[in-house]
Structures are given as C-alpha cells and as structure tokens.
C-alpha positions in Angstrom: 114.6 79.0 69.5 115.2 82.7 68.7 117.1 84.5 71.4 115.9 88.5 71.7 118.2 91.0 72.5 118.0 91.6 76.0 116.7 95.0 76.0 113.1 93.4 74.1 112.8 91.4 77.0 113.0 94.1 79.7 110.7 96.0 77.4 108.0 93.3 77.8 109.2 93.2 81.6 108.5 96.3 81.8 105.2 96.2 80.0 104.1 93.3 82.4 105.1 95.0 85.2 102.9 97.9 84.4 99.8 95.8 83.6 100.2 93.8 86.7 100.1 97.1 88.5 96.9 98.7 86.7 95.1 95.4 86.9 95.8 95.0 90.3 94.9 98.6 91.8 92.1 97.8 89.3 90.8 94.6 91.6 91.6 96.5 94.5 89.3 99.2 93.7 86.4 96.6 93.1 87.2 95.0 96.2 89.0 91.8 95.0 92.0 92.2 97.6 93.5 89.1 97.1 93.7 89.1 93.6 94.9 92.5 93.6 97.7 91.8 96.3 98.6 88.8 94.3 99.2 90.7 91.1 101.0 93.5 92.7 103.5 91.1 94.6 103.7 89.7 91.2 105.1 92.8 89.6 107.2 93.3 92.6 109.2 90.3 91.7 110.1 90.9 88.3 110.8 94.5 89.3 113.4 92.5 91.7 114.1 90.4 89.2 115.1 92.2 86.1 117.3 94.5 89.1 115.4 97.8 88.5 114.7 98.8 92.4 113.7 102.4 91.5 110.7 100.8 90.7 110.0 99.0 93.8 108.5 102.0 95.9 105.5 102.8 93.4 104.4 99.2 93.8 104.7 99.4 97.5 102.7 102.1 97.8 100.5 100.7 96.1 100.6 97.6 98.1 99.9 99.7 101.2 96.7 101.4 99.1 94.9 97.5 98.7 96.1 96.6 102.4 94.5 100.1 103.5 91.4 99.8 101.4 91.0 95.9 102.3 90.8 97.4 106.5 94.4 96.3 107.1 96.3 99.3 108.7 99.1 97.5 109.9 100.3 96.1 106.9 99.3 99.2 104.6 101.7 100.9 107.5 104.4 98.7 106.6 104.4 98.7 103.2 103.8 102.6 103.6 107.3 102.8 105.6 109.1 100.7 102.9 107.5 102.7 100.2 109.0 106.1 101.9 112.7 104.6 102.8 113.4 103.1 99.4 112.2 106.5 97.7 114.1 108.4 99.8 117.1 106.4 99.0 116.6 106.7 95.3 114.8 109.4 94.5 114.9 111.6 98.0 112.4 113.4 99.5 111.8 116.2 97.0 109.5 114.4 94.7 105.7 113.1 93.6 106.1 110.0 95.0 107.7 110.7 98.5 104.8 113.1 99.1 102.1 110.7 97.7 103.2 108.1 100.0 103.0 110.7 102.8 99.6 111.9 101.9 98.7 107.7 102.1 100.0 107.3 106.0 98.4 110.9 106.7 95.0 109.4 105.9 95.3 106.0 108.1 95.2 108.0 111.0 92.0 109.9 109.9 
C-alpha cells in the first residue's frame, strides 16, 4: 500500500469538496433537493473533517440556497444564520461572502 504525503490527500479533499459543492448547487438548480442537500452535507463533513472550518460557511450558504429554492424558509434561515456567524468569526464582516449571505436572507423576506 503506498502511503501519500498528507498534503496529496487534502488536495484531493479539497478537490472533492469542490465537486460535491458544484454538483450539488447543480441538482438544486434542476430541482433534485435531496440529492443536492445530500451532496452538500457531504462536503460539509470532510470540510469538518480534514479541520478546515473557513470553509464551512460557503457550503452553508449554499445549504440555505437548496433549502430556499426547495420552499423551506426555515431551514434556509438557519443555515443562513450559521453561514453569517462563522464568516464573521473567520473572515468578518468586510467581505464577498458576509454580504452574499446577507443579500440571501434579504430575499426570503421578499
């Protein structure tokens, strides 16, 4: 068994975790909710896993988008809130993200 260094494996982590992400927003923008949920909760756990939480926000916005698309306000309001505290704590309120994730909760109550 060949053992690879361990910054090939959080390449391909990484790599995953991106795919997971644009394969699932792409199911949730045909409609497939569940499968798109279940690939973005996917990526959210080897984000957790691998110990990279700066990346956890993007996915729970994201997470929020399907719930919000799929009719489902009150969990795309949850995920919304998370998306907006754990940016803040990493990233602050300055920033793309913080003020996507704003613009996301702005339109549920449109």
């Amino acid at each position: 068994m060949i053992n690879f260094p361990k910054t090939l494996n959080r390449k391909a982590e990484l790599k995953s975790i991106g795919r997971l992400n644009r394969t699932g927003m792409a199911d949730g923008n045909a409609g497939r909710y569940d499968e798109a949920k279940a690939k973005l909760k996917t990526a959210l756990t080897k984000i957790q896993n691998i110990g990279l939480e700066c990346l956890e926000p993007k996915i729970l916005n994201n997470l929020g988008l399907v719930h919000a698309m799929e009719g489902r306000w009150d969990q795309a309001i949850l995920y919304y809130n998370d998306a907006l505290t754990m940016t803040e704590h990493h990233s602050g309120t300055d920033n793309v993200l913080y003020r996507t994730v704003q613009k996301n909760i702005t339109h549920l109550f449109q």
